[in-house]
C-alpha positions, 0 to 999 in steps of 0.5 A: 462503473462498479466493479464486477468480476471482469473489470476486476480481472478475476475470471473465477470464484472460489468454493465456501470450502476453498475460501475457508482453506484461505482464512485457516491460512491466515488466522489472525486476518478479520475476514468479512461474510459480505452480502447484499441486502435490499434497501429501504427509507421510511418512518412508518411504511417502509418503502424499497430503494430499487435497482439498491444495494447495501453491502453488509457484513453478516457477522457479528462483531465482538465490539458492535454486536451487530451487522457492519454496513459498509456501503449502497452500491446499485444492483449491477455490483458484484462483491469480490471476495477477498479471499478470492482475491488473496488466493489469486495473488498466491497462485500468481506469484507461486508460478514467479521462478526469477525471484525466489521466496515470495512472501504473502501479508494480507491485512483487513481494517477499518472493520474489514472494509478494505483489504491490503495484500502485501507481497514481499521478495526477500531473496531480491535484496539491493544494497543502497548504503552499507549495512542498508538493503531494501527488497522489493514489494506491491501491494494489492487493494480492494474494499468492500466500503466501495473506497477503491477498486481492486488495484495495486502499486509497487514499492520497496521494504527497507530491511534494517528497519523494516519500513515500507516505502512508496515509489513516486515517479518511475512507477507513475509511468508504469501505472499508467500503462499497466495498472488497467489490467494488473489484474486480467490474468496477467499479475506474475507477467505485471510484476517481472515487467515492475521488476525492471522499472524497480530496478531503475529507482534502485539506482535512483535511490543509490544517487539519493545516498550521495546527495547532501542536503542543504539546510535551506533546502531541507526547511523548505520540504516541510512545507511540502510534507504531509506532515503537521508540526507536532510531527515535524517535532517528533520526527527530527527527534526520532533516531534512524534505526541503525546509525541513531541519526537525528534530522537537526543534527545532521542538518546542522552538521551538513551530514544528511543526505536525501536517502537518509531522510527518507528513511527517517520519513518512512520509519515515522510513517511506518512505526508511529503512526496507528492509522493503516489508513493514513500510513497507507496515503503517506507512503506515495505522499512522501515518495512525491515529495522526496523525487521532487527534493530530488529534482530541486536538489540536483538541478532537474527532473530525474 
């Protein structure tokens, strides 16, 4: 089923005018101007796809010189403007009153094809280790390359070193229930529920700061990693930001602990990789992974 504005939740769209307010808002954002074009095959005589649609972007891009293409989709498709959508996301949150300061990052790539927001609350910070904190955050995804529907999945920000994590486990349960309709006029009530789930992985990820990895252990995560072994090279040479710790040393001096190799993971995920892309699938890539650690480590399923 493709996306119209109900199965999106969005009840509403937005003026030129108002969508221009929203790109002023964010300069340095590539905002598309989707439209939907007819379709047609054929060398010689042209002839018309029916009930087809190519989603074109209409501006000219400084490196192609000529309109993106970013997918066909069938006549029942309605495009949801980012710029609705990232005025949707300001207006949710700007009604939150629990959770202070919100900060709202929307980002494009791929040529404007998929859309990430990411919605920060500094003033809601944990500590999980001394001279360590983390926030809360939720990313909001559309696309009009047809890849995803608008959706969205919470996680946390690591302040020292401003990495992006994702949370595996404990917002699998929430997603299930609720990611359906994170979008149905209910997105500030979604994120004070997420809070409460948040505040459970806080605690989890306190008790990975207090699990100590054996170096039998830590060889065997490598394989579950999404990481190659060039990576796996670059990363146990990369210092933590902060305490300079190295992954070989502390594994050879039975000092690493769970919560400090996930730093190390996500640091690398979030600084040396280029690709918003692939940093995108590896952050609940390595969530996974660390819960699943987690669970080996301590004898069960947390």
């Amino acid at each position: 089923m493709e996306q119209t504005l109900e199965s999106a939740g969005l009840d509403y769209e937005l003026t030129l005018a108002e969508r221009e307010d929203v790109q002023k808002r964010y300069p340095n954002v590539y905002f598309p101007e989707p439209t939907l074009e007819p379709v047609f095959y054929g060398r010689r005589d042209k002839v018309r796809i029916p009930e087809k649609r190519a989603i074109v972007d209409q501006k000219v891009h400084e490196t192609t010189q000529s309109p993106g293409v970013y997918g066909i989709c069938s006549e029942a498709y309605k495009i949801i403007h980012y710029e609705d959508i990232i005025h949707m996301v300001e207006n949710s949150v700007g009604a939150l009153t629990d959770y202070g300061k919100v900060q709202v990052c929307p980002t494009t790539y791929l040529d404007g094809g998929r859309l990430r927001i990411n919605v920060k609350f500094p003033e809601m910070k944990s500590e999980i280790k001394k001279v360590d904190s983390i926030i809360p955050k939720v990313d909001v995804f559309s696309s009009y390359d047809l890849s995803t529907k608008l959706t969205g999945k919470f996680g946390a920000w690591q302040l020292k070193c401003t990495n992006g994590m994702g949370i595996w486990k404990s917002m699998q349960r929430f997603a299930k229930r609720h990611l359906q309709n994170l979008f149905l006029n209910d997105f500030g009530n979604t994120i004070s529920e997420g809070m409460l789930i948040f505040g459970e992985q806080v605690n989890t990820w306190k008790n990975w700061a207090s699990t100590q990895i054996e170096k039998e252990i830590y060889e065997t995560i490598w394989d579950e990693l999404p990481f190659s072994k060039a990576e796996r090279t670059k990363i146990e040479a990369l210092p933590e930001i902060g305490t300079q710790m190295l992954l070989s040393k502390a594994v050879e001096t039975n000092t690493l602990d769970l919560w400090g190799l996930n730093s190390v993971l996500t640091q690398f995920a979030t600084h040396e990789v280029k690709s918003e892309l692939r940093r995108i699938d590896l952050e609940p890539a390595i969530a996974r992974s660390m819960e699943l650690l987690y669970a080996k480590t301590t004898g069960g399923i947390h």
